[in-house]
GUKOLLO-324281 format. One record per residue: residue in three letters; x negated, y, z of N, C-alpha, C in turn. Coordinates in steps of 0.05 Angstrom, whole numbers, plus 5000, padded with zeros to 4 digits. Layout:
GUKOLLO-324281
ALAXYZXYZXYZ ...
This chain:
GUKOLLO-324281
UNK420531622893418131762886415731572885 UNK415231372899413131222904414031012884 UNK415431002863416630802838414530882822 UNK413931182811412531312799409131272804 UNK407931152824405631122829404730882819 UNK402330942806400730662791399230452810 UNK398930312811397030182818394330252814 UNK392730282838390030412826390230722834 UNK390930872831391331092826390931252851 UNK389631492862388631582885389731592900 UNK393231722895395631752911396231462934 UNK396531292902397430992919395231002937 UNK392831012938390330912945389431032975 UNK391031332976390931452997393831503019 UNK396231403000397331253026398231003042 UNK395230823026395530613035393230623064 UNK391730853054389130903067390731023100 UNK392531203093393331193113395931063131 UNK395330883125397630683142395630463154 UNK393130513153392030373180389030493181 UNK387230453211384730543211383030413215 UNK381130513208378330413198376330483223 UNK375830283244375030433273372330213273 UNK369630433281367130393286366730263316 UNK366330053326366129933358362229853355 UNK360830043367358829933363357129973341 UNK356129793332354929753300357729643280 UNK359929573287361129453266363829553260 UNK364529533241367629713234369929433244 UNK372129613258374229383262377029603242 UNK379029353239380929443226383629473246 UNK385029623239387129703264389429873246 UNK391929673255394029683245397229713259 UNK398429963257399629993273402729753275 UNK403929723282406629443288408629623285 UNK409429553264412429703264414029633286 UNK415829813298417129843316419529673325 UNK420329553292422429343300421629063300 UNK418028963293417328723294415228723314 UNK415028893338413428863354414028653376 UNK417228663377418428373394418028153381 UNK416828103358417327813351413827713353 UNK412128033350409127943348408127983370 UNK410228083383408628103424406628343416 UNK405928523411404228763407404828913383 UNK404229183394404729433384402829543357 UNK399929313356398129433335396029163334 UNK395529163315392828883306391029083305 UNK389028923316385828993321384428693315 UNK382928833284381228573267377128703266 UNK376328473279372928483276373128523243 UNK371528713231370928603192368628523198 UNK366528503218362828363219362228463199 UNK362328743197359928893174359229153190 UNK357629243184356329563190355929743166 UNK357329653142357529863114359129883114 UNK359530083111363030223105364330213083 UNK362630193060363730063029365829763039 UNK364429623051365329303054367029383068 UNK366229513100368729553112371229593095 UNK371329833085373929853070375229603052 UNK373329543042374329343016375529163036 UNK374329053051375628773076378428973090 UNK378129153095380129273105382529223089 UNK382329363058384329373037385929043038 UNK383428793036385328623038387128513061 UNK386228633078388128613104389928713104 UNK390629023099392729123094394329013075 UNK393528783060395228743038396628513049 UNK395028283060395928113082397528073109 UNK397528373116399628453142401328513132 UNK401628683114404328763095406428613086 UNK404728323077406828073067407528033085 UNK406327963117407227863142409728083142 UNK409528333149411328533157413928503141 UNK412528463111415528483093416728183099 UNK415327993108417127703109417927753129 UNK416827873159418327913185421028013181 UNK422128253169423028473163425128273150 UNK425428223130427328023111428827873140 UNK428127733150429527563172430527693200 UNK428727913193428828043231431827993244 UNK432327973261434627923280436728303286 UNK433028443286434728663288435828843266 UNK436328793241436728873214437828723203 UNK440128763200443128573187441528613145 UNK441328393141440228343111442328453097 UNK441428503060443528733046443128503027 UNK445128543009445428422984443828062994 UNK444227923004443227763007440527643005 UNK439227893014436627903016435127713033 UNK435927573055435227453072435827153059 UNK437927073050438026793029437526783015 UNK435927002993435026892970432526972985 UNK430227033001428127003008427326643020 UNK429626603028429726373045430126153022 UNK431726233001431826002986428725992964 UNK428226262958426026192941423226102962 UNK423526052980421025952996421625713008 UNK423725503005424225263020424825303047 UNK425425563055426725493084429225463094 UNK430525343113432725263122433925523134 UNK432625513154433425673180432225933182 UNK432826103192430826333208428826323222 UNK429026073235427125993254424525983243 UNK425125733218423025623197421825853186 UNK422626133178422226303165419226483191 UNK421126483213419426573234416426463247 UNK416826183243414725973245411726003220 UNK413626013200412626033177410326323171 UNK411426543183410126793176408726803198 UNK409326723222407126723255404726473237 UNK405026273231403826153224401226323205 UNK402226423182400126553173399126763181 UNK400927013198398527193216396427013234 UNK397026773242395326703258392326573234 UNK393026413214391826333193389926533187 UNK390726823183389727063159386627153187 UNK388627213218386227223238383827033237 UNK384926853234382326553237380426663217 UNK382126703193380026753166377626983172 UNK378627103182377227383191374627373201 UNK375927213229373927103246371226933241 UNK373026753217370126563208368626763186 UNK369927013171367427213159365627223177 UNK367327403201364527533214363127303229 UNK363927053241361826883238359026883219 UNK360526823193358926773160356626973162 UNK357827243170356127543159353727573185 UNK354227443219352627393237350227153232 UNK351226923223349726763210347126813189 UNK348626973186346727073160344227313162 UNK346527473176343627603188341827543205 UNK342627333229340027203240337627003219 UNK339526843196338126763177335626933165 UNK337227163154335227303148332627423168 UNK332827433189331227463213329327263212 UNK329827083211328426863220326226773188 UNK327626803166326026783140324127043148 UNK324227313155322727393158319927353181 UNK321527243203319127123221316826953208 UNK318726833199316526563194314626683168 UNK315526823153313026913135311227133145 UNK310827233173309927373176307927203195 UNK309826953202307026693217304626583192 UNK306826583169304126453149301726693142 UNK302726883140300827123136298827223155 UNK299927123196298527113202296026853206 UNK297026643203295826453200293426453177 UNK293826653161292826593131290226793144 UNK290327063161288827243156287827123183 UNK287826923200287026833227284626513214 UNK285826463189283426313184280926503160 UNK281426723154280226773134277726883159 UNK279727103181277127093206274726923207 UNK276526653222275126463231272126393208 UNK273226393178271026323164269326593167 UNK269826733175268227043176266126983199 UNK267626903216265126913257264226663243 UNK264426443238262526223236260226323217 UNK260326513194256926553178256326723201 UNK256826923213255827103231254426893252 UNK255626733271254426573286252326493279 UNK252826343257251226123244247626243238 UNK247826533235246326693231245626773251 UNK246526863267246226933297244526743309 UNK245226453304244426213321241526223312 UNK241226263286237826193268236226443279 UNK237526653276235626943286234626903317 UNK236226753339236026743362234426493368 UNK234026313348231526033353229826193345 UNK229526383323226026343319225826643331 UNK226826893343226126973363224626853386 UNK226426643394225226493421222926293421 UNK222526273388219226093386217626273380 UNK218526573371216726793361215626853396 UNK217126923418216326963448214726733456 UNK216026453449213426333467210926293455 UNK210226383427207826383414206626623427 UNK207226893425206127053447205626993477 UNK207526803493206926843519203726643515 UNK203926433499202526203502198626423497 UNK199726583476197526773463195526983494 UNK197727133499198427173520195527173547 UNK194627363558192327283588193527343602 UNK196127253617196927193643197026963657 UNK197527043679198226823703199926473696 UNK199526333705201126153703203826283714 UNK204526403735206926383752208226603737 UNK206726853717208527023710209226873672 UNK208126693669208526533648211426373652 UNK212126263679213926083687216226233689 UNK215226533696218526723704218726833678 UNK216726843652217626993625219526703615 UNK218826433619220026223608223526263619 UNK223226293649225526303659227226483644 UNK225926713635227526893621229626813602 UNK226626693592228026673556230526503556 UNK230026253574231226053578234526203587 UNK234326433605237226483614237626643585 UNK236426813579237226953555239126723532 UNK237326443525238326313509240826273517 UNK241526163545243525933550245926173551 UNK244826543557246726783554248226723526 UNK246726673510246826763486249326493467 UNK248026213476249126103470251626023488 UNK252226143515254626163528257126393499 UNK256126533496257526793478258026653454 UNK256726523438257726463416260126163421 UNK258626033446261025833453263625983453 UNK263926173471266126243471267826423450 UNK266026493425267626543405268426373392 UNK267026093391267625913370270525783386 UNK270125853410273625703417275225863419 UNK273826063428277626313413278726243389 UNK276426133365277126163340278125883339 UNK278025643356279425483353281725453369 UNK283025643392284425703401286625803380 UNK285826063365287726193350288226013331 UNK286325743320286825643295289625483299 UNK289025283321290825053336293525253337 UNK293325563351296525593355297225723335 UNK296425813302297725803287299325673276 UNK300925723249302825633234301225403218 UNK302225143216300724953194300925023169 UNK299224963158298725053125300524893112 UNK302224993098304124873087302924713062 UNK304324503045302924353024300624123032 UNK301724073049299123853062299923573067 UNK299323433061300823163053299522953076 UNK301522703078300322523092300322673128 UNK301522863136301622903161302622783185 UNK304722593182304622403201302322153208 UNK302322153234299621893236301421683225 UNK298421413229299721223217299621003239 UNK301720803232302120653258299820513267 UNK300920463290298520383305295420493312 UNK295720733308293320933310294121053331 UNK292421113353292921353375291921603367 UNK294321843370293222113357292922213387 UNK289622283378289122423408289822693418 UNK290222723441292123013450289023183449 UNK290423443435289423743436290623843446 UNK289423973461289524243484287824533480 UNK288624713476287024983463285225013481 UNK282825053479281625153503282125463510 UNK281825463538282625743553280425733571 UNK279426073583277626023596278326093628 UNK276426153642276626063672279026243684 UNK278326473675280026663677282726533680 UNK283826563659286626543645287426303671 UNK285525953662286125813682287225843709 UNK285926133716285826153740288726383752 UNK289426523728291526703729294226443727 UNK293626253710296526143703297125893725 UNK295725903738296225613752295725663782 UNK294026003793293925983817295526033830 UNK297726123808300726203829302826023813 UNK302325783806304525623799305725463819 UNK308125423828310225263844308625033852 UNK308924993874309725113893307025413897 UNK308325603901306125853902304225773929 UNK301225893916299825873942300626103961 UNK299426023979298426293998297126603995 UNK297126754001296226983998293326913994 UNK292726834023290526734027288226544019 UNK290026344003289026213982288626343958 UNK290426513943289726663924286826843926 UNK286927073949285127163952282426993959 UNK282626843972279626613970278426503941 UNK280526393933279926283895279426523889 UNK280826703884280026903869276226923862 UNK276026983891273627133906270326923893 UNK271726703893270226473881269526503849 UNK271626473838271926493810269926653800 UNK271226963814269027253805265827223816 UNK265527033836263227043834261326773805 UNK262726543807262426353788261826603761 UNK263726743752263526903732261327113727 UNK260727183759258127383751256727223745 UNK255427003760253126813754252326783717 UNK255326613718255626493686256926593663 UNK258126753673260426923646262526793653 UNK265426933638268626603638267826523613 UNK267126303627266525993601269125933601 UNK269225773579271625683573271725363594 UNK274525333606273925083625272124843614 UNK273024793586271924573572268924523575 UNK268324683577265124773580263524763612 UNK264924723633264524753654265024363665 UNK262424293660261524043680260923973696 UNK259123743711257523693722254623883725 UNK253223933708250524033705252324363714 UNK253624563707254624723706254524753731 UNK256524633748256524583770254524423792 UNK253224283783250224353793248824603798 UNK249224783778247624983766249325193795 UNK250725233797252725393811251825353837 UNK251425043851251125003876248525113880 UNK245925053866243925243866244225513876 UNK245725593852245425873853246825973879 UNK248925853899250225923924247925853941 UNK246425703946244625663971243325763964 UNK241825903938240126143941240326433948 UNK243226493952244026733959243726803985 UNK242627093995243427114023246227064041 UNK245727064057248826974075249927304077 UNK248527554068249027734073250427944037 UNK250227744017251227783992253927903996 UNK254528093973256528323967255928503985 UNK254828554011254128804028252428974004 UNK250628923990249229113977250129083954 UNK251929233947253329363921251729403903 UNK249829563900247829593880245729373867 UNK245929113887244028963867245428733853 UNK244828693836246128513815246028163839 UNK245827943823246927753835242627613832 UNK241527593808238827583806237427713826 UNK238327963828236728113848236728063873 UNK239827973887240127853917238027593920 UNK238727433904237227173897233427223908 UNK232527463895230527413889229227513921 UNK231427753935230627843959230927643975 UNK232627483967232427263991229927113998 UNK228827033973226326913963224027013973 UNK224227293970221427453984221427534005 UNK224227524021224727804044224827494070 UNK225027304061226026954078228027164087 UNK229827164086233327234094234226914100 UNK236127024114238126654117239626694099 UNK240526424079242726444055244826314063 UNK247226254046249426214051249925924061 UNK249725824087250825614093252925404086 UNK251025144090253624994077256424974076 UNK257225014099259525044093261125244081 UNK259325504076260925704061260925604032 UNK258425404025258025343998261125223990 UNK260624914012262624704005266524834007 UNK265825104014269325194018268825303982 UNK266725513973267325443947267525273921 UNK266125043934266524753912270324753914 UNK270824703942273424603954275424743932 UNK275425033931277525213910277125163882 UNK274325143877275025053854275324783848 UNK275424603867276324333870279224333865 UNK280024483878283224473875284324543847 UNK283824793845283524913818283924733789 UNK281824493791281424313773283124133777 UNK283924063802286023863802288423903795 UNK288724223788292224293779290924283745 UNK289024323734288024243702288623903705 UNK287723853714287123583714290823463710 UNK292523463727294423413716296423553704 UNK294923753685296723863662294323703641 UNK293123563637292023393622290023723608 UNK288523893619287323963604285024053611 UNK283723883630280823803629281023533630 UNK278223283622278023143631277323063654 UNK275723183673274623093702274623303716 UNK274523243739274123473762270623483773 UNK270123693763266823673767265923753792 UNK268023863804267323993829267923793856 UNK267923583852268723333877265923143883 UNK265623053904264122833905261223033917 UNK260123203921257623293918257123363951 UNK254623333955254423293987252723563993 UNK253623604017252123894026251223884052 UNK250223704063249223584082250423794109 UNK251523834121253524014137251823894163 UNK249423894167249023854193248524024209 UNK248824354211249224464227251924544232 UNK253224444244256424484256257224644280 UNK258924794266259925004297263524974295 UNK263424724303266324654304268124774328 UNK270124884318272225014344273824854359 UNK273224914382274524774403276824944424 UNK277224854449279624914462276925184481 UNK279125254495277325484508278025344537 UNK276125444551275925234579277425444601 UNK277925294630278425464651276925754656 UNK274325694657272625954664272926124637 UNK272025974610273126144595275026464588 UNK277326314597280826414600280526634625 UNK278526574651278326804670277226934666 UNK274426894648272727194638274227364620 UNK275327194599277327394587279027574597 UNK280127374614281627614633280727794653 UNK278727894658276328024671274528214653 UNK275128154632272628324610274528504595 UNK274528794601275128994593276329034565 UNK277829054547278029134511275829334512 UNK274829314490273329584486274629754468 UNK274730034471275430204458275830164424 UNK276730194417276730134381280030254374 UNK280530074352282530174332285230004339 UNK284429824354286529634365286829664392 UNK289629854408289629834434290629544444 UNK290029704469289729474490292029284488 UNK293829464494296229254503297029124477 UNK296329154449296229054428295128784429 UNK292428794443290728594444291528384464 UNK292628424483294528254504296828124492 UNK298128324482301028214474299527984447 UNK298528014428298327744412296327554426 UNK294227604445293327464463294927184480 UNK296227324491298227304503301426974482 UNK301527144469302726994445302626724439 UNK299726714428296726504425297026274440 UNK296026414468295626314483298426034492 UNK301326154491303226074500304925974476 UNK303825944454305425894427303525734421 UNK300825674416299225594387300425654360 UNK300325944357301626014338298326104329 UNK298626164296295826244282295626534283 UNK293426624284293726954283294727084257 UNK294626994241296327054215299227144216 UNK301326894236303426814241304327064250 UNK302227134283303027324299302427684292 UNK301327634277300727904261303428064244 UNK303427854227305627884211308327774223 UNK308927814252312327774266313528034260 UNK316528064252317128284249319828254269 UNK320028594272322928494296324628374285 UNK326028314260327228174253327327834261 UNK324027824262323427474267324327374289 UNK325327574314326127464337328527444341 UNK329627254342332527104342333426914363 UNK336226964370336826754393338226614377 UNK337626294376338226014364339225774390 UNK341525784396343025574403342525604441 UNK342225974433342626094470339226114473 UNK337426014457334226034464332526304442 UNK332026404460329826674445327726524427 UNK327926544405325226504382324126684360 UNK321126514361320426664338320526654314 UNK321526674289322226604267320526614251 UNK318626434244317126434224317026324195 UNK316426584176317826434145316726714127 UNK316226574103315826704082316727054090 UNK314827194080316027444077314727544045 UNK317027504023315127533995315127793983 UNK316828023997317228213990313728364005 UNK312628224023309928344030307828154021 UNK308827984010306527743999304727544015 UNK306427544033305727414063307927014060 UNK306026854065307126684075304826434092 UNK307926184106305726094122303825994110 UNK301225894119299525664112300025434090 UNK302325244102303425054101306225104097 UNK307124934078309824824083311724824108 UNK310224644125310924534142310624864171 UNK309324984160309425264183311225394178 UNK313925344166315625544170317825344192 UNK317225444215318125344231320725564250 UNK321725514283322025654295321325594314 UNK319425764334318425714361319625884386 UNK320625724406321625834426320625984442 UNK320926244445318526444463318626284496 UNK315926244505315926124530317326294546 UNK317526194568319326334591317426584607 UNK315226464605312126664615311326934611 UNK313426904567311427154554314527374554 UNK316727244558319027364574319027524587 UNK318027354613317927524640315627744642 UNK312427654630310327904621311528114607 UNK314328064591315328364573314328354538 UNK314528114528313128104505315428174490 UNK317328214489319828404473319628604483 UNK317328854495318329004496316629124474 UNK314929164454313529124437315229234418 UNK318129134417320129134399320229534404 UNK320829634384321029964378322030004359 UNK324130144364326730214341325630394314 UNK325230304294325130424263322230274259 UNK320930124271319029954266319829714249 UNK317529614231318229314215317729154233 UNK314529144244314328984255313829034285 UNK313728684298312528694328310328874336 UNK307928794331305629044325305629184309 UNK305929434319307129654290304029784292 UNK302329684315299229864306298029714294 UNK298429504283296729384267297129504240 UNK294829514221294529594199294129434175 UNK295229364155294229224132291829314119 UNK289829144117287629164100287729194071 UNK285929124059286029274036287129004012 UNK286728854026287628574005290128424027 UNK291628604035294828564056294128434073 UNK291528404090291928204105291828404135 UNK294328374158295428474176293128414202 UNK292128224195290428084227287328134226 UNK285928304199283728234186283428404214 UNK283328694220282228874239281928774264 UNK283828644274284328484294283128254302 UNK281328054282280127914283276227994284 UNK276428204267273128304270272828514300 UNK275028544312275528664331274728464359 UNK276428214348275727984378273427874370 UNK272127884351269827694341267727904360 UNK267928144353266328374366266128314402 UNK269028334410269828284439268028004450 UNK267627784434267527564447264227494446 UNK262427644422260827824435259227904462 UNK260528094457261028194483260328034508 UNK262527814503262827724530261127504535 UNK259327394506256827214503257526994512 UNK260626894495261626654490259126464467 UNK260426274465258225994447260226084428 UNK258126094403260326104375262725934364 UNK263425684383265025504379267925584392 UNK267825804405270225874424271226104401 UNK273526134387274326294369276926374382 UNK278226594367280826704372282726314366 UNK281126244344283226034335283525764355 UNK281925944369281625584395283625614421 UNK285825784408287625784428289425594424 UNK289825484392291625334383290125024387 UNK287525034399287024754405286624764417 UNK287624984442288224974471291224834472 UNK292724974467295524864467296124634456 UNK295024524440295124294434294024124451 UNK291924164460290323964475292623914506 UNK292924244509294824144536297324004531 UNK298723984507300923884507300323554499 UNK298823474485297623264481296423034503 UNK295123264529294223044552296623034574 UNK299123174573301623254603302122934599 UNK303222874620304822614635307722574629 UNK309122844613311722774601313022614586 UNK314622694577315922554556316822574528 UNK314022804527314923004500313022814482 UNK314622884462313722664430312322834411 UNK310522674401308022744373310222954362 UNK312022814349313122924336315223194325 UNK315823284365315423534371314123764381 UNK311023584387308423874381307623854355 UNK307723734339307923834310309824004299 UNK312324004306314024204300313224414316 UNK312324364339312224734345309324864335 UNK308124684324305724824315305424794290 UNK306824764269308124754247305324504229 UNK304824324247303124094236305323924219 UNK303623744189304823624186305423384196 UNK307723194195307423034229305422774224 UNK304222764241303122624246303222274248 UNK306522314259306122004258308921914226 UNK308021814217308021774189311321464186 UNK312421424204313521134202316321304185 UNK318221094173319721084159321321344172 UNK322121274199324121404220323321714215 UNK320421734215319722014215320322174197 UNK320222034166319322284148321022234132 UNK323921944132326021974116328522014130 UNK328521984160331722004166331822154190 UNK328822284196329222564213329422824196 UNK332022884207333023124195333123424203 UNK332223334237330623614256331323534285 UNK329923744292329523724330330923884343 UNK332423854355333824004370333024304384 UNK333824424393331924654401331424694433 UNK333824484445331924424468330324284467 UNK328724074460327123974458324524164453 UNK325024284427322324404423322524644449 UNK324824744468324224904492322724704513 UNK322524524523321824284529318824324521 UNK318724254500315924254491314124534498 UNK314724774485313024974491312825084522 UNK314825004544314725074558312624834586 UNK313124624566310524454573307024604579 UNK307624744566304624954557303725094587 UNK302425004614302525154625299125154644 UNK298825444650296125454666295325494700 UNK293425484702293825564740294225824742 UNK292026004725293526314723292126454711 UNK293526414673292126604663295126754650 UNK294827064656296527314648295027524656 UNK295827634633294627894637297328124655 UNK296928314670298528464681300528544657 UNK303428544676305928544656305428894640 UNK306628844619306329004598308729274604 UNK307729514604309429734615310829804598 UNK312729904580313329954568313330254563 UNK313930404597313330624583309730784578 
């Protein structure tokens, strides 16, 4: 019956259609062909499964059809030789003779050979047809860079007449005002504050158009180059100088204040705090724009502020300025100035070696720091009034205030450190109880320093006082009454709390919560032992101090008796507060 069928013809066409299928995986059609039953031992599987790398079903088929035509010859050459089908009429020798083969073997070799051949072919289509469509992806990217490039300079020529116009309307405005002020029957001094005006108005004005003209050379630089442009390589021996887009303070300050190694919480939040004020003053200038005089201009404007600035929400930054001026308020002391030179000191030094400022404008400038309230160790009598002078009622109980007291006192650990201990942090290491201190980034907490992720051995003192008993089942941390503030910081309450207490107790402003750690230092520093630099720096997570080869390339750590040794060096005639009850 199937003698009678044409070539071409629907019949043939539909039972060739069904003798294999046409299967969707995904986006792409694969071809799948079932193994006849008596050549599945020679091809090790029961059905071929072929990628076609198309997603049209027209192609699919057509790639299909020639596969089926290609498995077929395999099947009919298998079939002719098969082992399990005794050949008729000498069908098996005249196949073998019209094709040059010897043996059966050769015949077997021969047809494995091209199923494996016909697969490869396959394979490198759908290669070809993957190729191609990322090709075409990519021809479309890039013309959608020249188009934007094309409509990013037609801009640019747009804001430069606007400026340019802007710039002329805003000079003879400002000679049209001082011909009136000069015209004018006032005061000299309200003549000097209309000048002042104009003068910030201008340098407003020409801050704003600076910073459009470098957006627009920002966007120019990271476009696509204009294609057709000849002569674009330099020529030898010429230095082509490096461009860098300008970016402004902002951005600077988002991309680099948390670059590797990450700062501190604490550092972030301080820069920050700086920046936004730099920005009220001046606007975000673009860094390029931010010098010397700039920064002149800035230190001014910080020693004219009250020391009492951001409390009054409602007045602008001019307006604090000017109450200071009339009301004599005290303004911001040097050293609060020189901690904001310092950040943005730093700041510039991570530009500085990404090559994209030239100088650091914020170094070198003197702030004459001669009123100093440097922190020191807390004395004997000190340590007894403390222990004599009542907590006062507040938001921090008592035994709260003992137990990290307490801590301080017998660790030189930082109040940061001890704030943020969680029961987790306490661990027995080599038979010794410690405190574990280290990054916690899931709360955004880490140490100071590098060098403060340490482990410190709880003294034997804060043991026997009960300072694990603190520990309370379904709590994170050691002090579970402490509260995070509003910018995560765990110790902030706790610190305006002892600042309040000490107060109180009409200490000299040099005696701080933090002068416990240059208590403990001091005492471990003057004992008659035998304990080394180099393990009260480890327990107080300093970097070490003494600097020789031995130290900082082929010490690889301290033992943990030693550092027990060390902290337990730490000792007083009698300061504890009564042991901690638990219930």
């Amino acid at each position: 019956m199937t003698r009678n069928l044409r070539v071409g013809s629907p019949k043939l066409f539909s039972k060739i259609w069904r003798s294999f299928v046409l299967k969707q995986v995904g986006s792409r059609f694969h071809f799948r062909r079932v193994v006849p039953q008596a050549l599945r031992p020679i091809l090790g599987k029961s059905e071929i499964w072929i990628s076609l790398g198309t997603a049209g079903k027209v192609e699919a088929r057509r790639r299909a059809a020639e596969l089926h035509a290609q498995t077929s010859d395999v099947f009919r050459g298998l079939r002719s030789v098969s082992r399990s089908k005794p050949p008729s009429s000498n069908e098996s020798a005249d196949f073998m003779e019209k094709h040059g083969f010897k043996t059966k073997d050769d015949v077997y070799r021969a047809l494995l050979e091209k199923y494996q051949t016909m697969l490869a072919t396959q394979e490198t289509i759908r290669k070809n047809d993957v190729s191609s469509a990322e090709m075409a992806g990519q021809i479309k990217y890039y013309k959608s860079v020249m188009q934007h490039a094309h409509d990013v300079r037609a801009l640019s020529a747009g804001i430069e007449k606007v400026i340019a116009v802007a710039l002329d309307s805003q000079n003879h405005m400002t000679a049209m005002t001082r011909k009136l002020i000069e015209a004018s029957n006032i005061s000299a001094a309200e003549k000097k504050g209309l000048e002042n005006e104009i003068k910030r108005l201008h340098e407003t004005l020409l801050s704003t158009f600076t910073k459009a003209l470098d957006g627009r050379s920002a966007a120019t630089e990271t476009s696509a180059p204009a294609a057709g442009k000849a002569d674009t390589k330099p020529k030898k021996g010429v230095a082509t100088p490096k461009t860098r887009p300008a970016i402004l303070l902002t951005e600077a300050l988002n991309r680099f204040l948390n670059s590797k190694p990450v700062k501190s919480l604490e550092t972030q939040r301080d820069t920050s705090r700086t920046v936004a004020l730099f920005i009220e003053a001046f606007g975000d200038l673009s860094i390029r724009n931010i010098d010397g005089k700039v920064a002149g201009d800035f230190r001014d404007v910080l020693f004219s502020l009250p020391a009492s600035h951001g409390k009054t929400k409602n007045l602008s930054l001019q307006e604090e300025i000017e109450r200071a001026a009339s009301q004599d308020v005290s303004t911001l002391s040097a050293k609060t100035v020189k901690n904001h030179f310092m950040r943005l000191s730093s700041l510039w030094n991570d530009l500085l070696r990404r090559d994209m400022v030239e100088k650091n404008p914020w170094g070198n400038w003197d702030f004459n720091l001669t009123k100093k309230n440097p922190r020191r160790a807390w004395t004997a009598e000190e340590m007894d009034k403390l222990l004599q002078t009542p907590w006062p009622l507040c938001s921090i109980p008592a035994e709260t205030f003992k137990g990290i007291t307490m801590i301080a006192a017998y660790s030189g650990m930082r109040l940061g450190e001890i704030c943020n201990l969680r029961n987790e942090d306490i661990q027995t290491i080599d038979g010794v109880p410690c405190f574990r201190i280290c990054s916690h980034p899931e709360d955004r907490w880490s140490p100071k320093t590098e060098a403060g992720e340490r482990l410190v051995p709880i003294h034997s003192a804060l043991l026997d006082w009960g300072i694990l008993n603190f520990q309370k089942k379904g709590e994170k941390y050691l002090f579970s009454d402490l509260k995070n503030s509003l910018d995560g910081n765990r110790g902030a309450d706790f610190s305006r709390a002892f600042s309040r207490y000490k107060t109180m107790m009409e200490l000299p402003p040099a005696v701080t919560f933090h002068g416990f750690r240059h208590t403990v230092s001091t005492l471990l520093r003057n004992q008659n032992s035998d304990i080394r630099e180099l393990w009260i720096d480890a327990l107080l997570g300093h970097e070490a101090s003494h600097k020789s080869q031995g130290a900082t390339t082929y010490l690889s750590g301290i033992e943990m008796q030693n550092l027990k040794r060390t902290v337990e060096a730490i000792q007083y005639p009698s300061f504890a507060f009564p042991k901690f009850d638990v219930s």
